[in-house]
Structure formats: C-alpha cells, structure tokens
Biotite code that builds the C-alpha atoms (Angstrom):
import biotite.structure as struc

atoms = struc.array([
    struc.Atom([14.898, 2.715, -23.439], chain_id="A", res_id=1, res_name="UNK", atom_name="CA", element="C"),
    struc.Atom([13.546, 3.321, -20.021], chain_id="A", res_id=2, res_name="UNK", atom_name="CA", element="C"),
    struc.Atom([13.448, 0.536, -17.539], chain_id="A", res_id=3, res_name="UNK", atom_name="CA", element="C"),
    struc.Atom([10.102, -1.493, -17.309], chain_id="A", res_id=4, res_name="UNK", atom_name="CA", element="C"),
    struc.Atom([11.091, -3.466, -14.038], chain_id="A", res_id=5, res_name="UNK", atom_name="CA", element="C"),
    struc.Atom([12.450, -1.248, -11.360], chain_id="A", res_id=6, res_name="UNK", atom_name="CA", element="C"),
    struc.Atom([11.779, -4.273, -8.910], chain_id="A", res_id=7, res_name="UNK", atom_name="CA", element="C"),
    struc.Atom([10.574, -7.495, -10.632], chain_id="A", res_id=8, res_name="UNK", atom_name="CA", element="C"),
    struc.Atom([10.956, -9.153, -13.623], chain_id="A", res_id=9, res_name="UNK", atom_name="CA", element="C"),
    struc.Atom([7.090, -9.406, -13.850], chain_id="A", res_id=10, res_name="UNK", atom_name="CA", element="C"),
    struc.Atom([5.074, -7.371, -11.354], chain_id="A", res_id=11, res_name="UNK", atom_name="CA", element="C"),
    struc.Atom([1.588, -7.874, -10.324], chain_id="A", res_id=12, res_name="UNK", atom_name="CA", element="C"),
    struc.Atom([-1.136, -6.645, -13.215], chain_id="A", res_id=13, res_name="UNK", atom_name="CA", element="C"),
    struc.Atom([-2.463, -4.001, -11.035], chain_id="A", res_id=14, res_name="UNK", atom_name="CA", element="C"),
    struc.Atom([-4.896, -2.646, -13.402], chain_id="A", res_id=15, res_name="UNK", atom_name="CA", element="C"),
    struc.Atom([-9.347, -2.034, -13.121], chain_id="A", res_id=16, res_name="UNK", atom_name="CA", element="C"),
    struc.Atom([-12.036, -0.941, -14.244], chain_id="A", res_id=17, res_name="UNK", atom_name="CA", element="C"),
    struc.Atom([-12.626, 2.676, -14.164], chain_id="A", res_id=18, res_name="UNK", atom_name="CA", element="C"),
    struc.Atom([-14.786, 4.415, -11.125], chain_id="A", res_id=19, res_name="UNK", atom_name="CA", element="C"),
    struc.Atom([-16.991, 7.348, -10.644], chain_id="A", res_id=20, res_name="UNK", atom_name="CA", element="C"),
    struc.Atom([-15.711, 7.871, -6.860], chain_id="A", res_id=21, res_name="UNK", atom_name="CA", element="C"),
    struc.Atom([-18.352, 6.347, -5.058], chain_id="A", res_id=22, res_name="UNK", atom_name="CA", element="C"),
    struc.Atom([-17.232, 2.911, -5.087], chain_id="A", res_id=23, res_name="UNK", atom_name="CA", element="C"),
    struc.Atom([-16.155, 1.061, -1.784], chain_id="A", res_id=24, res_name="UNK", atom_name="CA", element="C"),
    struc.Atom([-12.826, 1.396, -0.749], chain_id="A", res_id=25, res_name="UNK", atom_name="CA", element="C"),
    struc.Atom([-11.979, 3.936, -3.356], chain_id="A", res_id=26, res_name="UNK", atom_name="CA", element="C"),
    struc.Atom([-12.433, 7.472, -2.107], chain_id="A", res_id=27, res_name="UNK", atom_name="CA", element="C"),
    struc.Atom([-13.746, 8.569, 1.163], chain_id="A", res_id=28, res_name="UNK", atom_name="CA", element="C"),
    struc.Atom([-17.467, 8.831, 1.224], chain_id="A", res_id=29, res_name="UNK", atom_name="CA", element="C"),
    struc.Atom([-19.492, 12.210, 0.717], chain_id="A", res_id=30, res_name="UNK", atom_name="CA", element="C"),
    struc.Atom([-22.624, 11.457, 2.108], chain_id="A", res_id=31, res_name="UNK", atom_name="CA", element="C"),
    struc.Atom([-25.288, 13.433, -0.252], chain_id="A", res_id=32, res_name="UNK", atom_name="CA", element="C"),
    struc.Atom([-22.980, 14.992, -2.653], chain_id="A", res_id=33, res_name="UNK", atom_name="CA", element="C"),
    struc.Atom([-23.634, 15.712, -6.319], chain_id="A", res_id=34, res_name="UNK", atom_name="CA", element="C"),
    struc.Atom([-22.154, 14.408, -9.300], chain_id="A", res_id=35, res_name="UNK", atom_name="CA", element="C"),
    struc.Atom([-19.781, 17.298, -9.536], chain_id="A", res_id=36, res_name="UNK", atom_name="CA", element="C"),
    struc.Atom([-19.137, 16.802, -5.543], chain_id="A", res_id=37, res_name="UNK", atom_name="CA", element="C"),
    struc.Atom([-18.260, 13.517, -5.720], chain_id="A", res_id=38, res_name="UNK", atom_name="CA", element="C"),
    struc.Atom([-16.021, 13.911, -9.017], chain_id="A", res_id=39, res_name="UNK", atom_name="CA", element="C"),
    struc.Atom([-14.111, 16.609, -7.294], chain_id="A", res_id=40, res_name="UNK", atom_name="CA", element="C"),
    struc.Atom([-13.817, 14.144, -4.395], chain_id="A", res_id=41, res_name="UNK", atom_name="CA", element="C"),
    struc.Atom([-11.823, 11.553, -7.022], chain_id="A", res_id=42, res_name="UNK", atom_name="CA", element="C"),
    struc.Atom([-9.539, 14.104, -8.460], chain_id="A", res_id=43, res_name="UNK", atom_name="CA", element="C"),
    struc.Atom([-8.625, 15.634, -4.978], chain_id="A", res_id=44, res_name="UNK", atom_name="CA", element="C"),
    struc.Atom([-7.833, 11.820, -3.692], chain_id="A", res_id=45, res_name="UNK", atom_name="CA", element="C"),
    struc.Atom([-5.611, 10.842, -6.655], chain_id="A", res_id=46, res_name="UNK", atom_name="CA", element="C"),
    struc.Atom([-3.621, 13.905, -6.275], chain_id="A", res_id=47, res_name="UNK", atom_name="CA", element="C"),
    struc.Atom([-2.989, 13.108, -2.259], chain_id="A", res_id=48, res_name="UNK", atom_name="CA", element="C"),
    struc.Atom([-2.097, 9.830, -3.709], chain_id="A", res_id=49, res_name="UNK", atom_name="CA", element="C"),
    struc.Atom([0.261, 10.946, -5.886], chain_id="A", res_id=50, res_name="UNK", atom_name="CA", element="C"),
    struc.Atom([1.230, 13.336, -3.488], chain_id="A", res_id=51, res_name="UNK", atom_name="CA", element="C"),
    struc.Atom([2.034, 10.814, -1.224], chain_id="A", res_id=52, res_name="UNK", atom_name="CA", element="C"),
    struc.Atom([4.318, 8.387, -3.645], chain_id="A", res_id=53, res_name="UNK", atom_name="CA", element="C"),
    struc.Atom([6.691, 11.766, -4.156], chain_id="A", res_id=54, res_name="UNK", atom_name="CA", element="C"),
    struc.Atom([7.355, 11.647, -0.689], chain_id="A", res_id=55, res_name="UNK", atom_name="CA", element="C"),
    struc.Atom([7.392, 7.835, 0.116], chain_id="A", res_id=56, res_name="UNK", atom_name="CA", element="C"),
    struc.Atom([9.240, 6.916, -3.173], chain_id="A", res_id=57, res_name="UNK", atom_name="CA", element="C"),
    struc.Atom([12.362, 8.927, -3.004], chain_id="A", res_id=58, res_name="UNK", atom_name="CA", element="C"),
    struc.Atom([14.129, 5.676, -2.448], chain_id="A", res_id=59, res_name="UNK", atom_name="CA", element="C"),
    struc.Atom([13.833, 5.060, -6.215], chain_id="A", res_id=60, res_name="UNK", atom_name="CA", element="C"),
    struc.Atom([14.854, 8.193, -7.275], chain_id="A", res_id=61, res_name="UNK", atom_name="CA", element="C"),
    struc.Atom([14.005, 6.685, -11.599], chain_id="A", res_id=62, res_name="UNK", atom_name="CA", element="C"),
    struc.Atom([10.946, 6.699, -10.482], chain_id="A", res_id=63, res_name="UNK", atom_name="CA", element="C"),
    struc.Atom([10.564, 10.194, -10.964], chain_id="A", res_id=64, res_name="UNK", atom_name="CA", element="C"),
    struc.Atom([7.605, 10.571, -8.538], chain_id="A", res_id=65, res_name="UNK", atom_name="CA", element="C"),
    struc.Atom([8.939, 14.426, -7.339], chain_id="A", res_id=66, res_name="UNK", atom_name="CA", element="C"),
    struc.Atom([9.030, 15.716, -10.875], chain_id="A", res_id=67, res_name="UNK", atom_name="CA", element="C"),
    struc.Atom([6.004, 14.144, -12.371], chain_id="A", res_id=68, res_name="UNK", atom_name="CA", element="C"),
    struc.Atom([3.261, 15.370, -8.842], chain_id="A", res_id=69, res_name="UNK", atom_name="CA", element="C"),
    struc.Atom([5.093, 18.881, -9.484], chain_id="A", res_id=70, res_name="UNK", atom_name="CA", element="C"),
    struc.Atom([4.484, 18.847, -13.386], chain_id="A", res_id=71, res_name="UNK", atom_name="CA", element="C"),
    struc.Atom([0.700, 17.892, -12.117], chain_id="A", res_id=72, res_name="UNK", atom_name="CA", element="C"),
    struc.Atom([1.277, 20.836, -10.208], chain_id="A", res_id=73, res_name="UNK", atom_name="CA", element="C"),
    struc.Atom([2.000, 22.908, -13.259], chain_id="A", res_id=74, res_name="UNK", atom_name="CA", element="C"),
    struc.Atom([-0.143, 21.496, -15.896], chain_id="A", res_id=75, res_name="UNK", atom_name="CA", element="C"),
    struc.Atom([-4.008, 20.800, -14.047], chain_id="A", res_id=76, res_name="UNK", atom_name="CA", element="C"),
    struc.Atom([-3.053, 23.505, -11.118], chain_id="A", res_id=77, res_name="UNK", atom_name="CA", element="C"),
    struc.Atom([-6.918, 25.097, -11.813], chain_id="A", res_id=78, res_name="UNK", atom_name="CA", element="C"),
    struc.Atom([-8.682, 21.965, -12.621], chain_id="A", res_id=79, res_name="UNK", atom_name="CA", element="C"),
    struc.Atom([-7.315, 20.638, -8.658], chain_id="A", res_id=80, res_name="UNK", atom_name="CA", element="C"),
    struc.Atom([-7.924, 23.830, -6.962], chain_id="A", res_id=81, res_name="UNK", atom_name="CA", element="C"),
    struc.Atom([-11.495, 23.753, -8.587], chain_id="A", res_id=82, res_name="UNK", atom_name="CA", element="C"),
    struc.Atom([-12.126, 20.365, -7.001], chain_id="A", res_id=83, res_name="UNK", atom_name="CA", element="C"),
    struc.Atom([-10.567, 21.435, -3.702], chain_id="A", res_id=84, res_name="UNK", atom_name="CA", element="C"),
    struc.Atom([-12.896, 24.521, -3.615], chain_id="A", res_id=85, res_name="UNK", atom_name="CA", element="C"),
    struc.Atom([-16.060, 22.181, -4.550], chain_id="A", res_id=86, res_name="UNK", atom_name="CA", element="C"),
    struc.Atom([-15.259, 20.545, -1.688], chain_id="A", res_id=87, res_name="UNK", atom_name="CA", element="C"),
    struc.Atom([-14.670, 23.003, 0.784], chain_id="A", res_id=88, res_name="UNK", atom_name="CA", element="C"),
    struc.Atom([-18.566, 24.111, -0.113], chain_id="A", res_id=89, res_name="UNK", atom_name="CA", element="C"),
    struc.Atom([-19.283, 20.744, 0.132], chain_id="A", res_id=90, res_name="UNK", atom_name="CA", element="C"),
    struc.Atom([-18.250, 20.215, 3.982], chain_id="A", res_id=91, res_name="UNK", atom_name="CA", element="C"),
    struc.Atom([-18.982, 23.961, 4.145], chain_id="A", res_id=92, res_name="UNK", atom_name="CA", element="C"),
    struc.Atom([-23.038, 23.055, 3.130], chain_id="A", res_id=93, res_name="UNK", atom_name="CA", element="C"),
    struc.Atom([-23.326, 19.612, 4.795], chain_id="A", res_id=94, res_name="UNK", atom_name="CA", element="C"),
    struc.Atom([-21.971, 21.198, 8.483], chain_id="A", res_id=95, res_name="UNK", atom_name="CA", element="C"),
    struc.Atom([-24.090, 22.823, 10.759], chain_id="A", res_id=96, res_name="UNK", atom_name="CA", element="C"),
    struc.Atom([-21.255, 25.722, 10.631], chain_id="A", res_id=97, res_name="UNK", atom_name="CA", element="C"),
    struc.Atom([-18.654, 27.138, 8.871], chain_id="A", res_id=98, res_name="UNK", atom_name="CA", element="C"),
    struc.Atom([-15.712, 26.202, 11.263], chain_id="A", res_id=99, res_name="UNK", atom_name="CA", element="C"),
    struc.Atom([-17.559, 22.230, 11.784], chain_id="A", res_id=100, res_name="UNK", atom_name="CA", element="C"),
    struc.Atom([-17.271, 22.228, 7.911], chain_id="A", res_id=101, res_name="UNK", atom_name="CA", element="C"),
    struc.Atom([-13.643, 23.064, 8.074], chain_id="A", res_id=102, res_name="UNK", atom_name="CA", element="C"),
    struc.Atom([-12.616, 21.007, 10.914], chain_id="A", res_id=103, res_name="UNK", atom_name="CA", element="C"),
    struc.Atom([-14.574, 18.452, 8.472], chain_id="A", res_id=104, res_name="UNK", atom_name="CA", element="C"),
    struc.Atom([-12.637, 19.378, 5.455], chain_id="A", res_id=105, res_name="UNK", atom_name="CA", element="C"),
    struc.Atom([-9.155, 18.990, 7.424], chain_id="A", res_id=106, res_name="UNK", atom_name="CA", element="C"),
    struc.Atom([-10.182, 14.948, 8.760], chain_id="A", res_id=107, res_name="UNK", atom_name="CA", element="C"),
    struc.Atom([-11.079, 14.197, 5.115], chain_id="A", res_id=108, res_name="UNK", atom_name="CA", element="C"),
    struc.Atom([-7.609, 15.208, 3.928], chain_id="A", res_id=109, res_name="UNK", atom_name="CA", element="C"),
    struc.Atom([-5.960, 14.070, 7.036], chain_id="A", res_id=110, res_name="UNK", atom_name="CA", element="C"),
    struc.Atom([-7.949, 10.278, 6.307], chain_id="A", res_id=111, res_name="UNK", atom_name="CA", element="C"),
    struc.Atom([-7.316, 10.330, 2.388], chain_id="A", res_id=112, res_name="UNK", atom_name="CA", element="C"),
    struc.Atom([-3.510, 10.808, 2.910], chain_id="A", res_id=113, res_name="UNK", atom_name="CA", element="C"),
    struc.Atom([-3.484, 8.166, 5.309], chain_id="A", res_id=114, res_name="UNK", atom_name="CA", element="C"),
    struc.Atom([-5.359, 5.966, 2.933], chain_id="A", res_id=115, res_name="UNK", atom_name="CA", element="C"),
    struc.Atom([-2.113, 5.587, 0.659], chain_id="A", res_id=116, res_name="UNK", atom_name="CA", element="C"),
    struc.Atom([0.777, 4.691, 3.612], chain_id="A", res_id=117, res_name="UNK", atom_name="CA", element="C"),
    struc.Atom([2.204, 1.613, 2.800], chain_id="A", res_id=118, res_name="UNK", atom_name="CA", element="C"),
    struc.Atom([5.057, -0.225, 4.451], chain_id="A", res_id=119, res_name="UNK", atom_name="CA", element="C"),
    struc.Atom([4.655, -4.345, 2.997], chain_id="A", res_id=120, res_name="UNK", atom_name="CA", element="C"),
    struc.Atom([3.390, -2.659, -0.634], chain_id="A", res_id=121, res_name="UNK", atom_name="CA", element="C"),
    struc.Atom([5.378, -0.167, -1.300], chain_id="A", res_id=122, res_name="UNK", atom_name="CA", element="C"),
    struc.Atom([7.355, -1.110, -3.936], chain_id="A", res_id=123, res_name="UNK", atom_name="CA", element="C"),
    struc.Atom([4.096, -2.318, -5.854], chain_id="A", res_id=124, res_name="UNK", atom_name="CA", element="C"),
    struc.Atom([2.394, 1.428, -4.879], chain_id="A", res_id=125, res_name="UNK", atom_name="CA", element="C"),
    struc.Atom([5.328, 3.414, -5.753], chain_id="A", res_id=126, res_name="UNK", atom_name="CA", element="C"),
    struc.Atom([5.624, 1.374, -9.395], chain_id="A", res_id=127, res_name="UNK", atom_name="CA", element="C"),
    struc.Atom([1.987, 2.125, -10.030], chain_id="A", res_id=128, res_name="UNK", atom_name="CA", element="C"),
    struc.Atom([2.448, 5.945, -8.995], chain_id="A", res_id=129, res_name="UNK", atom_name="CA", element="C"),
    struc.Atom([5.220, 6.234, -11.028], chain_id="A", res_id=130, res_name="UNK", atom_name="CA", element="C"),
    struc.Atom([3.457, 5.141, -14.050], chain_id="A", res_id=131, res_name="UNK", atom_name="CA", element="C"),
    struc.Atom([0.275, 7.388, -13.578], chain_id="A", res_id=132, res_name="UNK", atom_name="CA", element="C"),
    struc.Atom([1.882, 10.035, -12.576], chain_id="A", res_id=133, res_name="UNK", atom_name="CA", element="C"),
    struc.Atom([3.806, 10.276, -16.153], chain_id="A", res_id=134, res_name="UNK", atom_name="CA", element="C"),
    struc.Atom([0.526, 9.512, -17.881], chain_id="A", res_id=135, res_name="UNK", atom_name="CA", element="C"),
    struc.Atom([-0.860, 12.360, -15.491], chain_id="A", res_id=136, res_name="UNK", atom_name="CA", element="C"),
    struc.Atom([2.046, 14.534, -17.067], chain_id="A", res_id=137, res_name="UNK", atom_name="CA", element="C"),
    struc.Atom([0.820, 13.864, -20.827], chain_id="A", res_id=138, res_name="UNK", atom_name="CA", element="C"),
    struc.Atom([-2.799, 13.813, -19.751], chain_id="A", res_id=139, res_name="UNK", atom_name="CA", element="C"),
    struc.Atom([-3.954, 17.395, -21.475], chain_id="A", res_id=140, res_name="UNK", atom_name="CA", element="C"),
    struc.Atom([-5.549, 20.063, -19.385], chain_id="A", res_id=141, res_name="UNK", atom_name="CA", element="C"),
    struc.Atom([-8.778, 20.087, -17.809], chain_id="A", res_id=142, res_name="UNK", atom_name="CA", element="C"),
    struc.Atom([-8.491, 15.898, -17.843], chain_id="A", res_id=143, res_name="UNK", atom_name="CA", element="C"),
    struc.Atom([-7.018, 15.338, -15.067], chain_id="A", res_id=144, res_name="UNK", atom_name="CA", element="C"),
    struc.Atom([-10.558, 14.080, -13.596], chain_id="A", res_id=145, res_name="UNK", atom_name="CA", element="C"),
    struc.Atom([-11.063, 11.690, -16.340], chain_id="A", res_id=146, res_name="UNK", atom_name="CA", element="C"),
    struc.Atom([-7.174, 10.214, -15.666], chain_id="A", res_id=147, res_name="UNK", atom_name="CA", element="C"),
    struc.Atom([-8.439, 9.444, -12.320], chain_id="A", res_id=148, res_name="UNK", atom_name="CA", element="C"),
    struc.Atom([-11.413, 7.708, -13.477], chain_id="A", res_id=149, res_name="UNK", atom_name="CA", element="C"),
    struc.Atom([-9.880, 5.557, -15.202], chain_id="A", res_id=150, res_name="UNK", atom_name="CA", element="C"),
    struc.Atom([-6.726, 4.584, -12.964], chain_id="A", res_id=151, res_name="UNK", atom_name="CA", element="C"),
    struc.Atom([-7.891, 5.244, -9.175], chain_id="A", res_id=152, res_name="UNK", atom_name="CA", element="C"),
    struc.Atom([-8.614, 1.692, -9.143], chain_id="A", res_id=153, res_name="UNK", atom_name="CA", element="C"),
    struc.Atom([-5.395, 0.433, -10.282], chain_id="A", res_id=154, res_name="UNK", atom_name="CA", element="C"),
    struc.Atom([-3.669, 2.748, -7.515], chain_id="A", res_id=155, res_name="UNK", atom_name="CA", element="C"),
    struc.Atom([-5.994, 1.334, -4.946], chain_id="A", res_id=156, res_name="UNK", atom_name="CA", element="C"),
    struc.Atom([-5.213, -2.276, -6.149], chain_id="A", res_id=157, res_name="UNK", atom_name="CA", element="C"),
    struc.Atom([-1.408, -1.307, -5.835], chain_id="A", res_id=158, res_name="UNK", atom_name="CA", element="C"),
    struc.Atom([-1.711, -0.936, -2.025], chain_id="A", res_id=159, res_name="UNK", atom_name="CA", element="C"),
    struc.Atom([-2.181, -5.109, -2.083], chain_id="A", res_id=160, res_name="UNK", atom_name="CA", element="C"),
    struc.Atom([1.569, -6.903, -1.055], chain_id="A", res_id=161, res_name="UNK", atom_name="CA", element="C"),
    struc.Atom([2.648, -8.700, -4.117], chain_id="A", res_id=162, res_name="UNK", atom_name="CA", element="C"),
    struc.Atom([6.089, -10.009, -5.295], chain_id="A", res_id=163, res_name="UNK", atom_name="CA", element="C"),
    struc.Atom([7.858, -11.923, -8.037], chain_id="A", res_id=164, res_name="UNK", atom_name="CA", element="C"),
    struc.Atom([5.450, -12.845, -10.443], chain_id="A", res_id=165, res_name="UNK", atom_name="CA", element="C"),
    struc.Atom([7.694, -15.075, -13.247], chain_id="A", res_id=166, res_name="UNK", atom_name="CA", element="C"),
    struc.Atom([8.821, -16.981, -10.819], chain_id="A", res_id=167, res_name="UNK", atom_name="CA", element="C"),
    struc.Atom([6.440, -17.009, -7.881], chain_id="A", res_id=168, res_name="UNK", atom_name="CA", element="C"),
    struc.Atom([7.925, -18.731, -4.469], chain_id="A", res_id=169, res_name="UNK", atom_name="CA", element="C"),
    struc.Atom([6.034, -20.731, -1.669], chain_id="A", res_id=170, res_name="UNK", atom_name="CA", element="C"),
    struc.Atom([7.951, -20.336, 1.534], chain_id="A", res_id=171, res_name="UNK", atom_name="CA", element="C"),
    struc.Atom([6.182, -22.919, 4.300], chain_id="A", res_id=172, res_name="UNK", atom_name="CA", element="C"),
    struc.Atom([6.770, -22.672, 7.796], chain_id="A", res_id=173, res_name="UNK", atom_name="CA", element="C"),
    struc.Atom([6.707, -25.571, 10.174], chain_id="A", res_id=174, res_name="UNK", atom_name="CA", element="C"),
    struc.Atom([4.314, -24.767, 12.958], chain_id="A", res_id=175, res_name="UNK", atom_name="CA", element="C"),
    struc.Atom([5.316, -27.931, 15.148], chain_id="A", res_id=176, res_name="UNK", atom_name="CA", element="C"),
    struc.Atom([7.821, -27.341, 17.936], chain_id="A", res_id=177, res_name="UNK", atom_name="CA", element="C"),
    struc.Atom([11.344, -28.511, 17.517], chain_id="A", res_id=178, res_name="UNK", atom_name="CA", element="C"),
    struc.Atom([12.424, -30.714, 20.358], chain_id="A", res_id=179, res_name="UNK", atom_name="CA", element="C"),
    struc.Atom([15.111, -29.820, 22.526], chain_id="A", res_id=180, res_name="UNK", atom_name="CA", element="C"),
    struc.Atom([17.400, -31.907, 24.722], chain_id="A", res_id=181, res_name="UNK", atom_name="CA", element="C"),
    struc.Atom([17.092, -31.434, 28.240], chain_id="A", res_id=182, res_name="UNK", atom_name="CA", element="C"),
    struc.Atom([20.246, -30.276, 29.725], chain_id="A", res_id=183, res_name="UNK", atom_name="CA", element="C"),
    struc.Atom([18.718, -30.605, 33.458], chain_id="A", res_id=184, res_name="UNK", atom_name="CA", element="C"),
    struc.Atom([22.101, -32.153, 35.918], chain_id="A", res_id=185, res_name="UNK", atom_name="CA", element="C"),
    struc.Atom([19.803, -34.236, 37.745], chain_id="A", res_id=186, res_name="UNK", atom_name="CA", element="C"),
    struc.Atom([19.200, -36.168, 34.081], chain_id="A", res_id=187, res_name="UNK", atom_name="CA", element="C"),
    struc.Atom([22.850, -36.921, 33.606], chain_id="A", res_id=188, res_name="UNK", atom_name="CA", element="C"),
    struc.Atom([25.283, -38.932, 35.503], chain_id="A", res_id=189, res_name="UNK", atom_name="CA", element="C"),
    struc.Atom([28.848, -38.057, 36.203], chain_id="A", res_id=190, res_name="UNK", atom_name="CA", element="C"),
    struc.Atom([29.647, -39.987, 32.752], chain_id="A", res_id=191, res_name="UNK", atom_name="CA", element="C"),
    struc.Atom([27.332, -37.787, 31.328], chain_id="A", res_id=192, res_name="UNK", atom_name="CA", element="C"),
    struc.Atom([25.550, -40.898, 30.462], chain_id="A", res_id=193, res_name="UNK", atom_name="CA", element="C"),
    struc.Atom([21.616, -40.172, 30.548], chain_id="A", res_id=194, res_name="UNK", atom_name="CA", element="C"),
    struc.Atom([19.745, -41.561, 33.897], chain_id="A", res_id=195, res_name="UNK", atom_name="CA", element="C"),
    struc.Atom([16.582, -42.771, 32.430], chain_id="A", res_id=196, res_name="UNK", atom_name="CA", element="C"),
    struc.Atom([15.254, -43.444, 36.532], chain_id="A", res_id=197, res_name="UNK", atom_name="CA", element="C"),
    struc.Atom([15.599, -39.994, 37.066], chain_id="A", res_id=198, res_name="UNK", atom_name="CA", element="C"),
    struc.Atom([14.235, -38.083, 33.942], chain_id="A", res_id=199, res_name="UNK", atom_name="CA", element="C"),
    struc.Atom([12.075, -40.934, 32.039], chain_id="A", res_id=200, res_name="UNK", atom_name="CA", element="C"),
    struc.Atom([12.995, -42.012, 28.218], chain_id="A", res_id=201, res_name="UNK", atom_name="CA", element="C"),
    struc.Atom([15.056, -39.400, 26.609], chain_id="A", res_id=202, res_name="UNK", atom_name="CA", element="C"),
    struc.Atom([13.765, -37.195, 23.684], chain_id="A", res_id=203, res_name="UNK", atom_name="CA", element="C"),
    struc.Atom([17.007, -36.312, 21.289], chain_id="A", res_id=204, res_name="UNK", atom_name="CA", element="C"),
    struc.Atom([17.182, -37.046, 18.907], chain_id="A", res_id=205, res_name="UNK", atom_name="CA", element="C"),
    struc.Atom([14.035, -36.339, 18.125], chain_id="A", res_id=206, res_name="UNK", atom_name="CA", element="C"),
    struc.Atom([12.374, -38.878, 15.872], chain_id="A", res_id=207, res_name="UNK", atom_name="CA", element="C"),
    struc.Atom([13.184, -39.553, 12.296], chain_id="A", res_id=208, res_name="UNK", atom_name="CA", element="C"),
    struc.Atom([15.865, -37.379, 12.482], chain_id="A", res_id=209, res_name="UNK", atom_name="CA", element="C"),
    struc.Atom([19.585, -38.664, 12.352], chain_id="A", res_id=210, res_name="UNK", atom_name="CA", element="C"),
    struc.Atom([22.643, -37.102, 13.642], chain_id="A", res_id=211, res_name="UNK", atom_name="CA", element="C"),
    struc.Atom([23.370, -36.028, 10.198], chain_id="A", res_id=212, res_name="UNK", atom_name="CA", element="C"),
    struc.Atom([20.355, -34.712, 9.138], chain_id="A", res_id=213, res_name="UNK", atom_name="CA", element="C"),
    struc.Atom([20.666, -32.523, 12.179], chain_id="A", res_id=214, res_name="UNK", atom_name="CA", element="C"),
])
C-alpha cells in the first residue's frame, strides 16, 4: 500500500470548494477576459503550480512530483498549450502593442510562479501537489481544466503553515526579561560579598525562583 503520511500522522484537511478562476487570491487577475480567457488562465496557473512542486519537492523523492508534472506533460500537452495560446491573444488584445502584450504575458508567468514559493509550508504544498498531480495523471484528456476547477483551491489552501494535527502542540514563549546578576567589581567586595551601599538591593535570584529551580 502506498504511504498516506509522508510527514504527519494527520495533516491539515486542505480541501475547497471548486473555482471558476476569478476568485481572490486564486489566479492572477485578467481584467476583461472572457469565460474561455479566464478558464485558460486556471489551467495555465495549476500547471506552474505543479510545475513548481517538481522542482521544490525533490526532497521527497515518493512524492513523485517529477514523474506525475511530466505525465501532465504527456497526457493534456494540447489542452495546456491551448490555454497558453488563449492567453497570449489575451495580453496580445488587451496591450496597446504586440511586444507590451508580451512583456505582459512574461510578468504574468513570472508572478504566477512566484505565487507557489513556499519556505514555512512546504511540506503541506508539496503533500497537496503530490496528490493532484496523480489525480492529474488519471484525469482523462481534454479535463485537465475541470481538475483545476475543482482542486486550485485546495492547492492555494496548502500554501497556509500547518503541522501535526492528532496531536496538535502549543509552544508559549515568555515575553518578560530574565534577570541577570550584575557582575559590575564596584558591586562586590574583596569577599565577593555583595556591597548593597554601592549598587542598591541585589536582584538574583530573581524572585520566586530558588537555587534549584534555576
């Protein structure tokens, strides 16, 4: 059986409802596109997500991330390079030129990469990749937009630092400052008893804490 916790016990339910790509915080915006515009917008963002895990995600090589985004490769090849040339005519038609729309083109897919780097998540974001992308792999052919329909949201919600889950942890840090002794010369006499006249009431230990207990 293949393993169902590469890093917890019980990870985060990243799951959502689906999305038609216009949502906030889920693709990039298209100001004025079409239906078909804005689809080919979702489907060109989940594969730079995906796309991104195979190279992040190598540390986990069970995973599988390489060999499932190059099976997407294989399998929906036309149905992305249909949405990537729906956009190019989109930037193409919304610039005042040809080479603006370009230049355009490039800082979307420059932005929409960026949009899946992870550092503090990456465990939960790789997980989640590695699961679509084998769903992606079984998804049949000419699909692939309805895959990211229903699971861009899921991938976004990855991108959220979570841990442990069946046995969640509380770790509280003190924010009040520790006393230390002061080690001055002037405050100490040749007995190194404390001079009191010199330096005022001493404050180690500090109070309500016991030699032991230190």
């Amino acid at each position: 059986m293949p393993a169902t916790a590469q890093f917890y016990l019980q990870p985060k339910e990243m799951a959502g409802t689906p999305v038609k790509g216009d949502e906030p915080g889920i693709a990039l915006p298209l100001p004025g596109a079409t239906d078909a515009e804005r689809r080919a917008g979702l489907v060109w963002t989940m594969r730079a997500a995906l796309n991104v895990a195979a190279l992040q995600c190598q540390f986990e090589p069970t995973l599988l991330t390489v060999g499932h985004y190059n099976g997407i490769l294989l399998d929906h090849g036309p149905e992305l390079k249909g949405a990537f040339d729906t956009l190019t005519k989109y930037f193409i038609r919304t610039a005042k030129t040809k080479a603006a729309g370009q230049s355009a083109l490039d800082q979307y897919g420059t932005r929409t990469y960026s949009a899946f780097a992870t550092v503090a998540a990456q465990r939960n974001f790789c997980e989640t990749a590695h699961m679509i992308g084998r769903d992606a792999v079984f998804t049949p052919r000419g699909h692939f937009g309805e895959l990211a329909e229903t699971r861009m949201r899921e991938l976004r919600n990855s991108l959220v630092p979570y841990g442990e889950q069946m046995f969640p942890r509380y770790m509280r840090l003190s924010t009040v400052a520790t006393p230390v002794p002061r080690l001055e010369a002037i405050c100490w006499n040749k007995k190194g008893e404390w001079v009191t006249k010199k330096c005022g009431a001493q404050n180690w230990p500090p109070v309500g804490v016991g030699m032991a207990a230190r």
